[in-house]
C-alpha positions as CSV (number, residue, x, y, z in Angstrom):
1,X,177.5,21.4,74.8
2,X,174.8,23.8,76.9
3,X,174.8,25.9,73.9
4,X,176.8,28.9,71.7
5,X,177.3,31.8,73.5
6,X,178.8,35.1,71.9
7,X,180.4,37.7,73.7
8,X,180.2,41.2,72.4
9,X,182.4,43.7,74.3
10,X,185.1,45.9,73.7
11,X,187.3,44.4,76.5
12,X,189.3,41.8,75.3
13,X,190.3,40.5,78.8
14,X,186.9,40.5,79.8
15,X,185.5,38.3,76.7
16,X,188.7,35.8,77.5
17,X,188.4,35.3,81.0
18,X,184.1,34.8,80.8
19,X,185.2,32.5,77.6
20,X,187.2,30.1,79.9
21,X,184.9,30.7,82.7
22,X,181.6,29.5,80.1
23,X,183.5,26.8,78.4
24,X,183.8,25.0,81.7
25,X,180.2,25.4,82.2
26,X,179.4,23.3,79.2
27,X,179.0,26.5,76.9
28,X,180.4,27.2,73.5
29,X,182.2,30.7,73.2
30,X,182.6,33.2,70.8
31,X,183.8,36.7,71.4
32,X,183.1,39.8,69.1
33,X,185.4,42.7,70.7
34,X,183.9,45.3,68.1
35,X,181.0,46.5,68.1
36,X,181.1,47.3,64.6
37,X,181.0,44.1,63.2
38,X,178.7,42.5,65.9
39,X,175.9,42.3,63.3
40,X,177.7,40.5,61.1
41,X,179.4,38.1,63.8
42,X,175.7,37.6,65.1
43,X,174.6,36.3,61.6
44,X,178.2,33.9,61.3
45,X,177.8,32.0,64.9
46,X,173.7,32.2,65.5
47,X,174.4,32.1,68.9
48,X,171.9,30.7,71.6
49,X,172.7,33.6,73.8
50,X,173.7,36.9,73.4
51,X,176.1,38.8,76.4
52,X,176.6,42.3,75.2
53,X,177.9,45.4,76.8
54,X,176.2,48.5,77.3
55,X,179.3,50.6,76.9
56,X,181.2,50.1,73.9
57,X,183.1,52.9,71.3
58,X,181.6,52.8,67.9
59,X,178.1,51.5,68.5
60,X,176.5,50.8,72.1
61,X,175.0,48.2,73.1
62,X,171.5,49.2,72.3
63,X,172.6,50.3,68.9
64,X,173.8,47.0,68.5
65,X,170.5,45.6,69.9
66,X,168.2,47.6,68.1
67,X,169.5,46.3,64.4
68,X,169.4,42.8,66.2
69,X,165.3,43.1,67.0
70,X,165.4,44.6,63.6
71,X,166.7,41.3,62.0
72,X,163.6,39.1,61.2
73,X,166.2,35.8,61.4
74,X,167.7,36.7,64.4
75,X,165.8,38.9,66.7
76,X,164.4,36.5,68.9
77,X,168.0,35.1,70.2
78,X,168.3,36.2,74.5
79,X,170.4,38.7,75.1
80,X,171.8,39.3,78.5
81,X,173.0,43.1,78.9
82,X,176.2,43.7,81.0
83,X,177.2,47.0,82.4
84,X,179.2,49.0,84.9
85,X,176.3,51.2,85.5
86,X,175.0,48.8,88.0
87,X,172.6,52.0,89.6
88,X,170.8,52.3,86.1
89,X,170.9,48.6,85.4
90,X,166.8,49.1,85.8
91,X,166.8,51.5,83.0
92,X,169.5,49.8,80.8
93,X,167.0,47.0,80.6
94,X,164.8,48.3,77.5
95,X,166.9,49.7,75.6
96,X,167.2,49.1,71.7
97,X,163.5,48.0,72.0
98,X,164.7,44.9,73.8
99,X,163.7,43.6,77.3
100,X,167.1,42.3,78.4
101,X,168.2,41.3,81.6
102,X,171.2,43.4,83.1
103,X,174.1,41.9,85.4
104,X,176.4,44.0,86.4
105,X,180.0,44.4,86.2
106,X,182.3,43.2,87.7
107,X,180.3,40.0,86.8
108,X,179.8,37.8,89.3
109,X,179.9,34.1,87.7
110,X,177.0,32.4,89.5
111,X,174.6,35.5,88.8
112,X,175.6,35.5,85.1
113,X,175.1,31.8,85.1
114,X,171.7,31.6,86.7
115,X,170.5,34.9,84.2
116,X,171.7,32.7,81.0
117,X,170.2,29.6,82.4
118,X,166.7,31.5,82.8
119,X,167.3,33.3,79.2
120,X,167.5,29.7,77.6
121,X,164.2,28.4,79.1
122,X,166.3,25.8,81.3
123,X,165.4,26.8,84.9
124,X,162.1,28.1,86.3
125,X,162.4,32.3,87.0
């Protein structure tokens, strides 16, 4: 196993089909589809890796960020922002007092690869 991975995203068919495409990576997937509960979810798996959308009903992603850096046990877990706002991915990058990457959606596999890869200290930036 490459390590735990957790998906946080409203869209179930996005969290399914990047679960397969993970899994045959090496990664272990978990998907949290409401942002509501991500906190909690986040303290159950104690992911590796963090993939959370920027867009989401209930709390956004940098809600959900910000009470993650605000969690002395779990703030220092990667997160790796995804958005459709690909023009204000730049932007997106700080927000919830984290300094995230962004890839973009529709995600392109080998980019979200390469961005986890660097996240977890496994490939030089």
């Amino acid at each position: 196993m490459r390590g735990r991975i957790l998906l946080i995203d409203d869209n179930v068919n996005l969290t399914t089909l990047l679960s397969k495409a993970l899994e045959r990576y090496g990664y272990e997937t978990f998907s949290e589809n409401d942002s509501m509960r991500a906190h909690a979810t986040i303290q159950h798996v104690r992911p590796d890796l963090i993939l959370l959308d920027v867009m989401m009903p209930g709390k956004d992603g940098g809600d959900v960020l910000a009470d993650l850096r605000s969690d002395f046990y779990l703030a220092r877990i990667p997160v790796i922002m995804l958005t459709a706002l690909a023009s204000e991915a730049g932007s997106l990058a700080h927000i919830g007092g984290g300094n995230c990457p962004v890839v973009g959606k529709p995600v392109e596999l080998s980019v979200l690869i390469r961005e986890i890869e660097l996240a977890l200290g496994r490939v030089a930036a």
